[in-house]
C-alpha positions in Angstrom: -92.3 88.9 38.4 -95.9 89.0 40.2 -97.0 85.3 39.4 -100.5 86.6 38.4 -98.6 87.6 35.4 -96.0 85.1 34.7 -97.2 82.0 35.9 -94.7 79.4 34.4 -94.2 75.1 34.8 -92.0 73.6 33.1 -92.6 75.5 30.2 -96.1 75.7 30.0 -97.4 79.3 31.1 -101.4 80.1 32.1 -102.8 82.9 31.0 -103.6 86.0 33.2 -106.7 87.9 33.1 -106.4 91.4 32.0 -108.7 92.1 35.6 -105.4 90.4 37.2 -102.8 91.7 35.3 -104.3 95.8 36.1 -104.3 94.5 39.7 -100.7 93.3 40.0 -99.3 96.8 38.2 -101.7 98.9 37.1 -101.2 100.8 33.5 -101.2 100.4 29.8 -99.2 97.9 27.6 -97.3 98.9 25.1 -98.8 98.6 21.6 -95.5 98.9 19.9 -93.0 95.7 18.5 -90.2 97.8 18.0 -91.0 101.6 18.3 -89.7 104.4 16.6 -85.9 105.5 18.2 -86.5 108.3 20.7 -84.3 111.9 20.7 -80.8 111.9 23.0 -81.8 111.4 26.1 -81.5 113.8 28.8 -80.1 113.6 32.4 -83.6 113.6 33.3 -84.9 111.3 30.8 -86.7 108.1 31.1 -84.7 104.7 31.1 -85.5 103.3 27.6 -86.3 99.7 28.0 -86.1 96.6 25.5 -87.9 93.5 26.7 -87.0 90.3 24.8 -88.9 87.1 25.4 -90.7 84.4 23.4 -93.6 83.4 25.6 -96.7 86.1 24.5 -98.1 86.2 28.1 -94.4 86.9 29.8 -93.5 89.6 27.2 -97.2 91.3 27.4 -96.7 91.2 31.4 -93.5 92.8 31.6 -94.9 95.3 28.9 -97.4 95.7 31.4 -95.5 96.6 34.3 -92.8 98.3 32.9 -95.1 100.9 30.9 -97.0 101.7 34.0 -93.9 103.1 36.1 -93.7 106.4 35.0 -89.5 106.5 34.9 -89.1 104.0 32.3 -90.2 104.2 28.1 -91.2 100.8 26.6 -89.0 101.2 23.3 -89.7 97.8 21.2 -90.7 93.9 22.3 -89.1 90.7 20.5 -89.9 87.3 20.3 -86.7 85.9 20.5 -82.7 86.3 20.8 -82.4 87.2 16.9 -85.0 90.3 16.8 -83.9 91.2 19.9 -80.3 91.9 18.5 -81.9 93.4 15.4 -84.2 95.8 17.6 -81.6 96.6 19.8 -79.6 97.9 17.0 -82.3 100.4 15.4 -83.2 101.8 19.0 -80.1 101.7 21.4 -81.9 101.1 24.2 -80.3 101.8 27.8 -81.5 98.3 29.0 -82.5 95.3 27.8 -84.2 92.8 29.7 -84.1 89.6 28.0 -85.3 86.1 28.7 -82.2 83.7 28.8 -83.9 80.9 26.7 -85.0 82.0 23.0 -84.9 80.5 19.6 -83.1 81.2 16.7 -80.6 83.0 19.4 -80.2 82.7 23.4 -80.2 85.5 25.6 -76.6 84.9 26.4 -75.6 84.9 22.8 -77.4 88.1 22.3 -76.2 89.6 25.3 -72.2 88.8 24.1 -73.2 90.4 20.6 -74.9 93.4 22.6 -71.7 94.1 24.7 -69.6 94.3 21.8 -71.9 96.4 18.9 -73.4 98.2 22.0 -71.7 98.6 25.0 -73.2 101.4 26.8 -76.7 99.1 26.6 -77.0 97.6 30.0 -78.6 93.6 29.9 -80.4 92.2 32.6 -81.2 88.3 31.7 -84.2 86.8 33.1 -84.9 82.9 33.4 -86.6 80.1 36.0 -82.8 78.6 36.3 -80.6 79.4 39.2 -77.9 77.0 39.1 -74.3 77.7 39.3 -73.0 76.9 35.8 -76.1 78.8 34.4 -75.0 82.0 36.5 -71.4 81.5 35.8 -72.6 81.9 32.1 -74.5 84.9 32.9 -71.2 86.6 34.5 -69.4 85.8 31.7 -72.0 87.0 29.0 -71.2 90.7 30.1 -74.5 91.0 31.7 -75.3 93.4 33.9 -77.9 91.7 36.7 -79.6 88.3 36.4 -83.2 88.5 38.0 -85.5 84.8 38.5 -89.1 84.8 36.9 -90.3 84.3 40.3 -89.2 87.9 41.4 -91.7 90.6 42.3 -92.9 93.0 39.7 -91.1 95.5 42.4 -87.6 93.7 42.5 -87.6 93.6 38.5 -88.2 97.3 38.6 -85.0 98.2 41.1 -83.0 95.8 38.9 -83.2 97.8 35.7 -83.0 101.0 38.2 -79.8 99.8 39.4 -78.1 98.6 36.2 -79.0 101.5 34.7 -77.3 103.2 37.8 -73.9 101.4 36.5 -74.5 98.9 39.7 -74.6 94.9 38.8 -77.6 93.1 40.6 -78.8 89.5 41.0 -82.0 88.0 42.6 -80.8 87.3 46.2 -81.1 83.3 45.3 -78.9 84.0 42.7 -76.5 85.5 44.7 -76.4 82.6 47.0 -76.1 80.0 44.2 -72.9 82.2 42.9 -71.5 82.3 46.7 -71.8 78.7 47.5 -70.3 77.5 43.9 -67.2 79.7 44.7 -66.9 78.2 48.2 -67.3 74.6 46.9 -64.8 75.4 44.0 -62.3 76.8 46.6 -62.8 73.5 49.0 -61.7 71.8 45.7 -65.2 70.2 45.2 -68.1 71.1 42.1 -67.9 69.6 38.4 -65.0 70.7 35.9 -65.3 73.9 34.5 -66.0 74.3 30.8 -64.5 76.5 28.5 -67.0 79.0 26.4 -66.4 76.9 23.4 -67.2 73.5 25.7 -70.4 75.2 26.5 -71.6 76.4 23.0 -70.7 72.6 21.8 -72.5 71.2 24.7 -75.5 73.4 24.8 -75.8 72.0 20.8 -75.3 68.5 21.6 -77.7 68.7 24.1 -80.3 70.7 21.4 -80.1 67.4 19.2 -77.5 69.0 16.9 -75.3 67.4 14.4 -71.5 68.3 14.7 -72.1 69.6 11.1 -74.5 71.7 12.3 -73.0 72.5 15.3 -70.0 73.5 13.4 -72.3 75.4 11.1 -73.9 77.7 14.1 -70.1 78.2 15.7 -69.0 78.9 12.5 -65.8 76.3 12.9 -64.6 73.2 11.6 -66.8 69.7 12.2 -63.6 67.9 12.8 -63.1 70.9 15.9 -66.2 70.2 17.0 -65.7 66.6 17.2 -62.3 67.0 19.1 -64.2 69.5 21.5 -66.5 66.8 22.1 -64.4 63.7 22.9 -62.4 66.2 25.5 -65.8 67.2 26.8 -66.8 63.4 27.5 -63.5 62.4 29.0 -63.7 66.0 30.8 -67.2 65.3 32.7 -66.7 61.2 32.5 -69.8 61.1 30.4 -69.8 58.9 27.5 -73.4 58.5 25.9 -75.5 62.0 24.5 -78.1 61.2 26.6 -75.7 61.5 29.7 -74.2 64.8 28.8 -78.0 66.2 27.8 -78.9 65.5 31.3 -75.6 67.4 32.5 -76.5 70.3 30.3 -80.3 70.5 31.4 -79.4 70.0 35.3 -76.6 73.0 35.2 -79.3 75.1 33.2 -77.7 75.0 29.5 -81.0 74.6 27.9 -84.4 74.7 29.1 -86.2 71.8 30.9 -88.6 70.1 28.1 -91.2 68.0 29.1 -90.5 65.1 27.7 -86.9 64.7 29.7 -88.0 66.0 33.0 -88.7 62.1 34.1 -85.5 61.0 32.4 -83.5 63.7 35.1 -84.9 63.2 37.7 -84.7 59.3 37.1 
């Protein structure tokens, strides 16, 4: 996306001048949080687009963009994984494009619920991570394209073009990332691979979860999740909670807080 409109550190964004944001694609936003369902489409119809993120500034700018190219309708926006799910539901959008880090539910979570309550609704997950394990995630999530935050407004536009097409498409970084894991993997190099069920218990140990409450989101035992999570330390040879939040923040599990960026890169 044009960085006059998403202009992202670390989690902080700035916030773009409605002068800059016409400039970088001009048109209207979209006034609506979760529109009205539109009649069958036709083979001519617009591709009906969901856009799911919980930074204001990013949502508003895709809104932006998207409502300004004349082949796509702006159907709904949400704030995070959970209404995203929810709005998806009422409208059946063709595509969602959905930010991969969101409260209350992630954009892979969503995006696993999505493929099975609405498979003919195309995903394509956006995010500032490009490293392996977060792309293998993606793969495995059932989305259809995984696009950086960095891209063009132009490159986001083919992407839902070409998903919507019944094509798959990552951001060319992205690509690479996935190439060079698989070649490492096949020269018998790279970190163990984790198991969905690794990853969800991981990805909570890492949020500061309790293995109650870890158990309560996975909807599974607390003595599972503390079996998961022994195998998981002897898997990756990391034995403190600190060590395996730094493993789940450097293979882009969770987003990069503030606070820890020193710690990682220590």
């Amino acid at each position: 996306m044009d960085r006059r409109i998403l202009n992202q550190s670390a989690g902080k964004e700035s916030k773009p001048s409605q002068a800059s944001a016409r400039a970088a694609c001009a048109g209207k936003p979209a006034s609506h949080h979760g529109a009205a369902k539109s009649p069958c489409a036709s083979p001519g119809a617009r591709i009906r687009v969901l856009v799911a993120d919980d930074h204001p500034v990013v949502r508003k700018g895709l809104a932006l963009c998207l409502s300004s190219q004349p082949e796509f309708e702006l159907v709904g926006e949400a704030r995070d994984g959970k209404e995203a799910l929810d709005l998806a539901r009422q409208l059946a959008p063709d595509v969602v494009l959905m930010d991969l880090n969101m409260p209350r539910l992630s954009g892979l979570a969503a995006t696993e619920s999505l493929q099975k309550e609405l498979p003919r609704t195309k995903v394509l997950l956006l995010s500032t991570h490009n490293s392996a394990e977060c792309v293998l995630r993606v793969l495995r999530s059932g989305a259809r394209g995984y696009v950086l935050k960095e891209a063009p407004a132009e490159e986001i536009v083919q992407a839902i073009q070409r998903v919507q097409g019944g094509e798959v498409y990552f951001s060319p970084r992205v690509a690479h990332v996935a190439m060079n894991h698989f070649v490492r993997r096949s020269a018998g190099t790279g970190a163990p691979e984790l198991s969905n069920r690794e990853r969800d218990i991981l990805t909570g140990i890492a949020e500061g979860l309790s293995n109650k409450e870890i158990a309560c989101r996975l909807d599974i035992g607390t003595r599972t999740v503390e079996t998961h999570r022994e195998r998981l330390m002897r898997k990756l040879n990391i034995h403190s909670v600190a060590g395996l939040t730094k493993f789940a923040i450097l293979n882009g599990m969770i987003p990069f807080p503030e606070m820890v960026l020193a710690e990682v890169a220590a």
